[in-house]
Every structure is written in C-alpha cells, then in structure tokens.
C-alpha positions as CSV (number, residue, x, y, z in Angstrom):
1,X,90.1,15.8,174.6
2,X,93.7,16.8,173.9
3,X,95.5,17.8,177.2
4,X,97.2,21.1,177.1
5,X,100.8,19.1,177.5
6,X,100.3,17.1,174.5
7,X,98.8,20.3,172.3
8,X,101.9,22.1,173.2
9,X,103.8,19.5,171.6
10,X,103.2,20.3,168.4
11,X,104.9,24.0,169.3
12,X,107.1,25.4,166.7
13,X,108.5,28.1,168.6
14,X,110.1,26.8,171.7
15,X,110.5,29.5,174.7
16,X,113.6,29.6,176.1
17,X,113.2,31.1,180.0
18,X,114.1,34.7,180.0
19,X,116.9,33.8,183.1
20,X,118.8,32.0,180.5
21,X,119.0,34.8,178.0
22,X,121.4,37.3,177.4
23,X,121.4,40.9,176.0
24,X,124.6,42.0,174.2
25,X,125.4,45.9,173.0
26,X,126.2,44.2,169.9
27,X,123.1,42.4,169.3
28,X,121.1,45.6,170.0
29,X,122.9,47.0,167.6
30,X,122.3,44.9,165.1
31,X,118.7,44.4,166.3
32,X,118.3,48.2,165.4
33,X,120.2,48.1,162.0
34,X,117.7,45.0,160.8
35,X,115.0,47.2,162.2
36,X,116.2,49.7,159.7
37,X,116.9,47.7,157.2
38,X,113.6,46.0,157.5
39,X,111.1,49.5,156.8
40,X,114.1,50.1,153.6
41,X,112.8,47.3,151.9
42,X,109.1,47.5,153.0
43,X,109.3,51.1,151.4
44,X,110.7,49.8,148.6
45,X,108.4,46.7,148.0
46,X,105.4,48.9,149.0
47,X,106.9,51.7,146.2
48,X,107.0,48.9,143.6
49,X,103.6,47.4,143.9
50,X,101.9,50.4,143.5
51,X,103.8,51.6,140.4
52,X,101.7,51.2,137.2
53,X,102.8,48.0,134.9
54,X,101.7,48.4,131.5
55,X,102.4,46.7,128.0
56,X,102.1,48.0,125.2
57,X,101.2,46.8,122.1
58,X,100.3,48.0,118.3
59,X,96.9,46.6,116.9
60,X,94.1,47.3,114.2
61,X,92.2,50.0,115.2
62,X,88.8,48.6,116.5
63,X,87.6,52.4,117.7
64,X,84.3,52.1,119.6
65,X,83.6,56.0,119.2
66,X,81.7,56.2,116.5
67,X,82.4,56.7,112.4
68,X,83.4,60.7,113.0
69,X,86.1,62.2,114.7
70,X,85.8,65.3,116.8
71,X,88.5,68.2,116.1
72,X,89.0,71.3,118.5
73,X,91.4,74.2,117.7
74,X,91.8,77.5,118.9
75,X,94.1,79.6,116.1
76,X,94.2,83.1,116.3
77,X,95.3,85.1,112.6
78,X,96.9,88.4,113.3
79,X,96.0,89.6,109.3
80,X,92.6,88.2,108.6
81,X,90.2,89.8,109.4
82,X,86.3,87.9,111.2
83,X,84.4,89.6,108.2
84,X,85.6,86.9,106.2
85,X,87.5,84.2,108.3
86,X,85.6,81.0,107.2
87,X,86.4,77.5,108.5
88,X,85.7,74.5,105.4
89,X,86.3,71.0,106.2
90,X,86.6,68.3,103.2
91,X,87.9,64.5,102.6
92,X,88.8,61.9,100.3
93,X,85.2,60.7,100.2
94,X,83.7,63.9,98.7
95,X,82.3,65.7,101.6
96,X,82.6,69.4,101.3
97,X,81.7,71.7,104.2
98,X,82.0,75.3,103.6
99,X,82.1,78.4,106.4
100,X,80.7,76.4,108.8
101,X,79.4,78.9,112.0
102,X,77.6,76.3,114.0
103,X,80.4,75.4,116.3
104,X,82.5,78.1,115.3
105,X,83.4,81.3,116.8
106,X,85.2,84.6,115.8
107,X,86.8,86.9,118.1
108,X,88.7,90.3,116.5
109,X,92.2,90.8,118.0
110,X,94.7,93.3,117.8
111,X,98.5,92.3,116.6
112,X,99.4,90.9,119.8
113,X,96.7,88.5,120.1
114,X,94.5,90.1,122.3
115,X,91.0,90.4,122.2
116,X,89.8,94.1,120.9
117,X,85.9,93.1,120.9
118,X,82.6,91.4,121.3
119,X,82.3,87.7,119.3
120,X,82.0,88.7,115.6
121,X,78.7,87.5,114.6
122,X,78.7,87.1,110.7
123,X,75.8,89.7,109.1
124,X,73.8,89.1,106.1
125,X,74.5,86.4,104.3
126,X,77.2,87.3,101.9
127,X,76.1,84.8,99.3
128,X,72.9,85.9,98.7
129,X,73.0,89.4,97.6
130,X,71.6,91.3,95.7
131,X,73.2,93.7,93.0
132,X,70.1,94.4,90.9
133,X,70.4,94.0,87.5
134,X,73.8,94.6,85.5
135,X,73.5,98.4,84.0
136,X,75.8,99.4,81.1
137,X,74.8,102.8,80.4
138,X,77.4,105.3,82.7
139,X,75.6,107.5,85.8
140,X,76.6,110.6,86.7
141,X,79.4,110.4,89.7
142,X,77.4,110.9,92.7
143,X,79.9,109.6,95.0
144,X,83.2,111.4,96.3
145,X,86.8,110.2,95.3
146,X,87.6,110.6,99.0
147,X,91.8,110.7,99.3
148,X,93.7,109.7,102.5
149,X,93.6,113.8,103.5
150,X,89.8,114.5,102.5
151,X,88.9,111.7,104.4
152,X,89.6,113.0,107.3
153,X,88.0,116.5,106.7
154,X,85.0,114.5,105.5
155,X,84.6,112.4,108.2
156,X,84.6,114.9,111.1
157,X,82.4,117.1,109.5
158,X,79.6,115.0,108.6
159,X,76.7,113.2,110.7
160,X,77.1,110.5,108.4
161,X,79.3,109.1,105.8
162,X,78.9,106.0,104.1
163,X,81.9,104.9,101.9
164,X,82.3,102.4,99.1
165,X,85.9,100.8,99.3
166,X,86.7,99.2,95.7
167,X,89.4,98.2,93.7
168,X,89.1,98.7,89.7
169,X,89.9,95.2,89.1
170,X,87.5,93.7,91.4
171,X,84.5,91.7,89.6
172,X,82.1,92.7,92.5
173,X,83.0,96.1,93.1
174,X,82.0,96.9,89.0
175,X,78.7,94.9,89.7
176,X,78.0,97.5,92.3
177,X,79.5,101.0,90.8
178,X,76.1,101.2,88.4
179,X,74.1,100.8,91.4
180,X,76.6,102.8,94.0
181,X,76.8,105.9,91.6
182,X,73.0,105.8,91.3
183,X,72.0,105.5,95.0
184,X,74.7,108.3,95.4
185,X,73.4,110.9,92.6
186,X,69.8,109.9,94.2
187,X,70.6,110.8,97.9
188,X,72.5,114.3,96.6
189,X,69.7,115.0,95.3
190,X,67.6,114.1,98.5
191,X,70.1,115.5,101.2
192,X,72.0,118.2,99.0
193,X,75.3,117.9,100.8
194,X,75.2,122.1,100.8
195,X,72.4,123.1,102.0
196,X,71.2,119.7,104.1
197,X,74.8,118.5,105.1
198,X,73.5,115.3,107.1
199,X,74.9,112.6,104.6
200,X,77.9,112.2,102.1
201,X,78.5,109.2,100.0
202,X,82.4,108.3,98.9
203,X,84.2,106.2,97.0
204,X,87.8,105.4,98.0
205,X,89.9,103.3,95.8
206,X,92.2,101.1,97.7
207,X,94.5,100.6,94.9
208,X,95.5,104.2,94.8
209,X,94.8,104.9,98.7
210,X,96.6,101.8,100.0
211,X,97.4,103.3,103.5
212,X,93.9,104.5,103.9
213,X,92.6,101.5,103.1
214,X,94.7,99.5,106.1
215,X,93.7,101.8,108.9
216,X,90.1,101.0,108.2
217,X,91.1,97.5,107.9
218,X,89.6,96.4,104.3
219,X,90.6,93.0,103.3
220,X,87.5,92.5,101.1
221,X,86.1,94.8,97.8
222,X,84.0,96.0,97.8
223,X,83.5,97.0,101.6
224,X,80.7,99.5,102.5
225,X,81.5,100.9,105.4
226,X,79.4,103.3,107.7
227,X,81.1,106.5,109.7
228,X,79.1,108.6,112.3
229,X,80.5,112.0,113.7
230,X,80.9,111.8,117.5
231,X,80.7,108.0,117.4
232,X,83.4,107.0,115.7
233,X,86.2,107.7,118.1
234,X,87.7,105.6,120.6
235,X,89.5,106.4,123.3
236,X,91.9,103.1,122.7
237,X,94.1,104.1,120.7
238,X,92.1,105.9,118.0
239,X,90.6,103.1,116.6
240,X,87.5,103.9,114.5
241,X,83.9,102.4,115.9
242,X,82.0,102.5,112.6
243,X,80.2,99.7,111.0
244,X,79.6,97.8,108.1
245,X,76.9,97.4,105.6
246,X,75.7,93.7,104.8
247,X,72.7,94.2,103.1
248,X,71.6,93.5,98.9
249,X,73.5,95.9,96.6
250,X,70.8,97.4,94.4
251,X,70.0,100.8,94.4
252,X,66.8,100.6,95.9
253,X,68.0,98.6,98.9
254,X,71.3,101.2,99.1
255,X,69.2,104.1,99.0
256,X,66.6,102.7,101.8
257,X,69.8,102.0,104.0
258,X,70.7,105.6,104.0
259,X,67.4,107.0,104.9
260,X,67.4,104.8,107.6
261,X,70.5,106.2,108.7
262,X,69.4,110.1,107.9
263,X,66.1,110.4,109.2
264,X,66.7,110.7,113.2
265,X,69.5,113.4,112.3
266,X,67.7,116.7,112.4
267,X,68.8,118.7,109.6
268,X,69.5,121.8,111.3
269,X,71.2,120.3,114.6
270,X,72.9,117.4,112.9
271,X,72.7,115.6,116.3
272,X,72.2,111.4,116.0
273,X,70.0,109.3,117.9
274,X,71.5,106.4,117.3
275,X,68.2,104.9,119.2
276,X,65.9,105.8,116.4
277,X,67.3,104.1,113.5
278,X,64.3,101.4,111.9
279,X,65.2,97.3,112.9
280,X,64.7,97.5,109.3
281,X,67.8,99.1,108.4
282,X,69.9,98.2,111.6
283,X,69.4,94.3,110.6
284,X,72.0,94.9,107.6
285,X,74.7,97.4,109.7
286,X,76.9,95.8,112.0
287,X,80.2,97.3,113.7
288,X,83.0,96.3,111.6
289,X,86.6,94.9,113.2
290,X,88.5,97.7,114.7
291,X,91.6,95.7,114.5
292,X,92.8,93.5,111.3
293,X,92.8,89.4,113.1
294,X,90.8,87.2,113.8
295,X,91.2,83.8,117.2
296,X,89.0,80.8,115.5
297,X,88.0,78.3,118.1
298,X,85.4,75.8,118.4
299,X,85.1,72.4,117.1
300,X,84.2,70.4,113.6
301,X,83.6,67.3,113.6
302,X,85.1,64.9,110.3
303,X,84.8,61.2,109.2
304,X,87.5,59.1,110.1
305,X,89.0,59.2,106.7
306,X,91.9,61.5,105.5
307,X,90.3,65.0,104.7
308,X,91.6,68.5,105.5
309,X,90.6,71.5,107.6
310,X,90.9,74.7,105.6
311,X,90.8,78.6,107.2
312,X,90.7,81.2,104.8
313,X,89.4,84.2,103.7
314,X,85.7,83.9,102.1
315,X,83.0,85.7,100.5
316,X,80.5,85.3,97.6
317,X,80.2,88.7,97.2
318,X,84.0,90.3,97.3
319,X,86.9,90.0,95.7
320,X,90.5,89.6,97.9
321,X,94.1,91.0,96.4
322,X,96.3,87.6,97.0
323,X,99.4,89.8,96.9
324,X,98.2,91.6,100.4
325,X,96.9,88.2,101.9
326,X,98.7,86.9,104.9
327,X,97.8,83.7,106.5
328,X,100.6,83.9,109.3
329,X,99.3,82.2,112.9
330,X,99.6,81.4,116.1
331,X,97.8,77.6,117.3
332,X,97.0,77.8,120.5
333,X,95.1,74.2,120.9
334,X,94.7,71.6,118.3
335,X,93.3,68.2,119.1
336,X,91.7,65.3,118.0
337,X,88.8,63.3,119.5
338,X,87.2,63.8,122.9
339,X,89.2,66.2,125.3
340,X,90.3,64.8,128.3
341,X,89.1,67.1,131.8
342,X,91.2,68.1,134.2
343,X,89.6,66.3,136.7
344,X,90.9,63.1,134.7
345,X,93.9,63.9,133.9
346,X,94.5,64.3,137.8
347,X,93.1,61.3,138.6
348,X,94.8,59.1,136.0
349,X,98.2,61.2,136.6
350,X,99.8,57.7,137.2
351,X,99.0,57.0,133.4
352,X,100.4,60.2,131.7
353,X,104.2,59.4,131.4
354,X,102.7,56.3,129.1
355,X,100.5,58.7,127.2
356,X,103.3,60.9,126.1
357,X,101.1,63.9,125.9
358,X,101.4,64.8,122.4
359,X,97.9,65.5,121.4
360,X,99.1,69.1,121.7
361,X,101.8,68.8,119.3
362,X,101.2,72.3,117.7
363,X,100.4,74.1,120.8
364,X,101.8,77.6,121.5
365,X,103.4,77.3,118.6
366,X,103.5,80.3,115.9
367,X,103.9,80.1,111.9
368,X,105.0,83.7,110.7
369,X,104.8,84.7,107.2
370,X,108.8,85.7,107.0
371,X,108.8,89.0,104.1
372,X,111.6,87.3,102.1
373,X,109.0,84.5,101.3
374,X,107.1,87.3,99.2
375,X,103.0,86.8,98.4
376,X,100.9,84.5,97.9
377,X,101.9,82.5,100.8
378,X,100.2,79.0,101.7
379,X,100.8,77.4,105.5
380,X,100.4,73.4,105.2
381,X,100.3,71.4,108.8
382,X,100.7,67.3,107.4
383,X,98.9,65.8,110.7
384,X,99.9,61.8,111.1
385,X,96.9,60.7,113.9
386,X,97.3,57.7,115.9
387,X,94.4,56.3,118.2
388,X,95.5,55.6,121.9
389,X,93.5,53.9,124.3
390,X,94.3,52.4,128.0
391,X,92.7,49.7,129.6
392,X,92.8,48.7,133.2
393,X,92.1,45.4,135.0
394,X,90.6,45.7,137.8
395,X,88.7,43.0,140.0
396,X,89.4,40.7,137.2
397,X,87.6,42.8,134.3
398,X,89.1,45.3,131.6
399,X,88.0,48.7,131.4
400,X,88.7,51.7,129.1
401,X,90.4,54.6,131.0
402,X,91.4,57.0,128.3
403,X,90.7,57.0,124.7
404,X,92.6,60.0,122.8
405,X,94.4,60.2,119.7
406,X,98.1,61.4,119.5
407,X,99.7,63.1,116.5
408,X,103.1,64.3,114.4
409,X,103.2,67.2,112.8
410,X,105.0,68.1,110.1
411,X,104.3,72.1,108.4
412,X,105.5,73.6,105.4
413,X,104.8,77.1,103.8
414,X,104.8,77.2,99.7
415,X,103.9,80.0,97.3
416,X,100.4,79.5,95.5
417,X,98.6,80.9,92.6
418,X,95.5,81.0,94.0
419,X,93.8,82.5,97.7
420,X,96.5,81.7,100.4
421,X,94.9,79.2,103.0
422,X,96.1,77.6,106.2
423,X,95.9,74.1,105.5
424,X,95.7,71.2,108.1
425,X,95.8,68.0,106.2
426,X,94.9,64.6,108.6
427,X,94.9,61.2,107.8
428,X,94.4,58.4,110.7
429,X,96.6,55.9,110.9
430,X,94.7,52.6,110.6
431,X,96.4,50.8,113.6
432,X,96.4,51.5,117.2
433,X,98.4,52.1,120.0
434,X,97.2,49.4,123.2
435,X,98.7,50.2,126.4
436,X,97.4,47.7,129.3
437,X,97.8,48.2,133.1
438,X,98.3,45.1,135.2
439,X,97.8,45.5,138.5
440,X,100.4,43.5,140.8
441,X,99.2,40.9,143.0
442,X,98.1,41.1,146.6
443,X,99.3,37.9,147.8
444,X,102.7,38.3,145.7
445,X,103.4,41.7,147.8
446,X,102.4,39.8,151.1
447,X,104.7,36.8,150.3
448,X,107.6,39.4,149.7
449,X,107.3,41.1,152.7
450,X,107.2,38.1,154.8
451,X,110.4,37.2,153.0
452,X,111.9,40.6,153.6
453,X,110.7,40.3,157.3
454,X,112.2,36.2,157.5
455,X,115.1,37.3,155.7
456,X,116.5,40.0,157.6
457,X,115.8,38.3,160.8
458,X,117.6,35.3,159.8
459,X,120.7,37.0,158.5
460,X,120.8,39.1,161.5
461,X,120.9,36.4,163.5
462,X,123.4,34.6,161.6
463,X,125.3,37.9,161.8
464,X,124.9,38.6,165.6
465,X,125.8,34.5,166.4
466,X,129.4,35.0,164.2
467,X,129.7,38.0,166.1
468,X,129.0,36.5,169.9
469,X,131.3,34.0,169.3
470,X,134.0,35.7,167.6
471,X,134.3,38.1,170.7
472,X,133.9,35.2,172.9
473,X,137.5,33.7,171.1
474,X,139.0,37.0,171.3
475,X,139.0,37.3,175.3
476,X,139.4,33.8,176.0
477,X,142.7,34.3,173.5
478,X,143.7,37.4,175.9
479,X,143.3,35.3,178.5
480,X,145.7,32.7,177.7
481,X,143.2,29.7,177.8
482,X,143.7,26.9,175.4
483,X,140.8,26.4,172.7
C-alpha cells in the first residue's frame, strides 16, 4: 500500500496556505477582465464549431432519381383562354406529348390574375368530331346574321339562343355552315321563331363583329355558344353565364342538342327548368370562360434529355386568327425535380446560403406582349439546368440531404409565322454541382477551449505578476529605499 504522504507526492498543484496569500484590487480586476475575456472566446469557439463547413466540387452527374425528371409550373395567361390552353411536352429523342390533362389543371382568370371560376374541365373531345359528311349544294339561311346591336335585342328576348361564331376564312367553320344552316332552317321550321318564340339560331361573323366577338371571349372558330334569358346575367360585373357546345357537328347531332335545350321551356310561358334538360344533351354543354385567361399549373414529367415544354392554343376542330393571339404571361412557380417542403427547408436552413436558391429563377416574374412588337408574337425561356445535391457526414457515414436542380434563364420574344407559343426550352447540364458538409471535431473544440481556458489564465497571471511588482517598485521608489 501507498501511504497518503508518498501519493501526494506526485501532486501537480501545490497548495499554498491561504494565510500566505494576498488579494489585490488589481488582481481582481484582472481576474474579472480574464473572466470576460474567457466566455468572448468560448462564444466564439462554440459559434465556429457549429457553423456548416462544406466543399464544393463539380462532378459527372451520377443522379440516383431515376431516367425522368419531374417539372412543376404554375403560369397564368391573361389572353388565352382554358377552352383551348393545351400543355405538349417534346425532346430530342422523338417523344411527343400533346394536351396532356392528367396532371394538368386550368383555372379561368380575369386580367388581373384572379380566379373568375370553377377548374375548367375540358368537354368533348375536340379531336373527334363529327361534321357529317361535306355538302356542296347551298341551304337556305336558317340562321340570323346577328350584329353587335341585334344581339342584344335577341338575346334578352329569347329563352334560348344558340349562336355559331365563325370567321369566313376558317377551314372548320365552312365544314360546319352546310350542317349549321340545315339544323337552323330545320328548327325554324320546328319552333317557328313567330308564333313559338322559344329558340333562335345566329350566326355572328367575328371578322366583321370584332368587338362582339371579345366580350363573349371567342378565341377559337367556329365556337357554338349557348345563351339562356334570365340566366345569363351576373351580378359581377355583367359578365355573361352562358355555355358552350362540345358535341359532333352534323346536323343530326345539332338539331338533337336544341331539343334538348327547348323541350322543358313551355311554349306559352317561356320559363326554363334548367333541371329538366336530358344527361344526353347536358354531356356536350358546358359553361364557357366568362373571362378571356387561363393559370396552368400542375406537373409533367420529361426524360433527362434536352426537350421543350410548349403552352399554346389547341384544337382539332377550330381554327385561331394568329394576328389576335397573345401569349403574354406571368410565371408564378417553375421548377425542376422534386420540390423541397417547408418542413425541410426549415430544418436544413443552415444549408440554404450554399444552395443559392435559384430553382425559382423565373418566379413572379411577368413577360408582356409590348404593342410595338406587333402579331404573331412567340415567348422563348432557354432553361440551362444543373443538378445539386448535399451530402452530410454524420457518425462517420454520408448521407443525401437535398437533391434539387438549379437553373439560368435566359427569354427572348421573336415574331413567328405560325401559332404563337410560350416556349420553355431545357437542356441538363451533364455535370453536377457536389457540395459536402464536414462536421468539425469534438475533441478539436474541447482542446481549444482548454487552450482558451490555459491561455487566458496564464497571461493573466503573467499580467497581474508585472503588475504587483511594478507597484511594489513604485512605492518603495517614493519611499526613498535603495533597490
């Protein structure tokens, strides 16, 4: 056994009695500055290891998220209208996807961007109609010219009105004239517009009656479009209620429509019941936009290979005037791959100055069709898309935080011979962006604040000794004693 005397021995820390001390208002007050001085520095080297050290480097993409990259927008077009708002993606490997609806949808909005209805669900499809078969002989003109002021007179005076909006030159609106004049001399007959006064069919033609045209928002010929007295008020601003008309195009199928429409009217009170209209007919109407946009959001999802996402105006079954097509908008989210959650973002908010949070690079931001740039107007957005991934190490493993790919935009507008579009070529960069988080050793921030601790202590003590002793000289110099 070791006695206690020769165990202390080995004491690096000698006692000195307390009698033999002496406390000094200098030493305190450098005993308090050190104190200071000390939790400064332990602030500091506490600040520093929990800052984020990364490195970044610039490597071959090796993506682990699959061969097809996700894309989510959210663009909003204050002159085209849902009727015929159609999203198409293609790339360079052939792939051709048009008016995709799946993950697509289609609100109507009013100038300002604001919502004016219900999500615009697309009606029959518009590919698949039927005109019945092309007639050449001429029918007698069963159908009204209706002008901008007969309209009106028309359309508060009967139950129902059903109008054909064409334009001469339009290829779809002379496939349906043979068939429109027909159905139109047929239902005269039925419902003598005199003597039975429940229907009237019209023609307007939107070359001619431009302004009447707008206000009932026709961007497509031919548009068949359905009024109803007492129904086609709002109280917003005026805006007409009425609906379209998406069915086949043949007489047969035109004239069945308008029955439909006719037979809960009784002749003599011209009251509707909306409520008793057949599914069979009701299946082909549908309310058409009371305002002339159209917000596109959703998601497509493309190969990882340069392609382009195209939103234009498209039908199989109507012709568009390119001179009166604008294509100005407003992209309120654009971005590529997986989006990140909120709940991540706040979690990993240490990481985001390294991010550089660009994935949003056309956000909130607005591309205007400027009237000196004339018709015929194409918007082009040239999308440069980088991968970015951070990995942490943690507990001596790597691990993926955030995956998300970053992009430069560059836009253009250019005059076009053909349909205007807005056009958002993309093309992946084939190298990626590696940012890596170290996290700072344990036993390094230990070691540093001993030294701080050591340090300060030692220098103080050096500080407060020079100090002693200098005052000691000084009163031993008043004195008069001899060193």
């Amino acid at each position: 056994m070791i006695s206690p005397t020769k165990f202390k021995s080995v004491d690096f820390y000698r006692k000195i009695p307390r009698d033999l001390t002496e406390a000094s208002l200098s030493g305190a007050g450098l005993s308090i500055v050190a104190a200071l001085i000390m939790m400064l520095l332990f602030g500091m080297e506490l600040s520093h290891y929990l800052e984020v050290n990364t490195t970044t480097a610039v490597i071959v993409d090796k993506s682990t998220d699959g061969d097809f990259l996700r894309i989510d927008f959210n663009i909003s077009f204050p002159a085209l209208s849902c009727e015929f708002a159609s999203v198409d993606v293609s790339d360079v490997l052939g792939t051709n996807r048009m008016n995709i609806t799946k993950t697509v949808r289609k609100f109507p909005i009013d100038p300002h961007l604001r919502t004016t209805g219900a999500e615009f669900h697309s009606g029959h499809g518009l590919h698949d109609i039927n005109h019945g078969e092309e007639i050449k002989e001429e029918f007698p003109d069963g159908a009204i010219p209706f002008t901008n002021a007969s309209f009106e007179v028309f359309s508060h005076h009967f139950p129902i009105m059903v109008v054909n909006f064409n334009a001469p030159w339009c290829y779809w609106s002379n496939r349906l004239k043979p068939s429109w004049e027909k159905a139109a001399t047929i239902i005269k007959q039925r419902y003598d517009p005199a003597t039975d006064g429940r229907v009237l069919l019209g023609n307007v033609d939107c070359t001619e009656e431009a302004a009447l045209c707008r206000r009932n928002h026709i961007q497509g010929y031919p548009s068949i479009r359905i009024f109803r007295k007492g129904s086609d008020l709002r109280e917003d601003h005026g805006h007409h209620e009425h609906e379209s008309y998406y069915g086949d195009r043949d007489t047969d199928s035109i004239v069945k429509m308008i029955d439909g429409l006719v037979a809960p009217i009784h002749p003599e009170t011209h009251k509707l019941a909306l409520e008793g209209i057949s599914n069979d007919t009701s299946k082909h109407l549908k309310k058409a936009p009371v305002a002339g946009g159209c917000r596109v959001e959703g998601y497509v999802r493309v190969k990882k290979v340069p392609g382009n996402l195209v939103i234009s105006a498209n039908s199989g079954a109507h012709s568009f005037d390119t001179s009166q097509m604008n294509m100005s908008h407003v992209v309120t989210h654009l971005s590529f791959g997986r989006i990140i959650s909120r709940r991540l973002l706040t979690d990993m908010r240490r990481l985001l100055p390294y991010l550089g949070q660009s994935h949003d690079r056309l956000e909130e931001k607005a591309f205007i069709n400027q009237h000196d740039l004339g018709a015929n107007v194409t918007i082009e957005h040239y999308l440069q898309i980088v991968k970015t991934e951070v990995i942490t190490r943690r507990y001596g493993q790597e691990h993926s935080v955030i995956e998300e790919y970053e992009y430069t935009a560059h836009s253009s507008v250019a005059q076009t011979y053909y349909l205007p579009v807005a056009k958002f070529h993309f093309e992946l960069s084939p190298m990626q962006i590696l940012i890596t988080e170290n996290p700072k050793s344990f036993s390094h921030f230990i070691t540093n604040l001993c030294a701080i601790i050591g340090g300060v202590f030692t220098v103080a003590g050096i500080l407060d000794s020079i100090l002693h002793n200098s005052i000691r000289l000084i009163k031993k110099v008043e004195l008069g004693k001899n060193i």
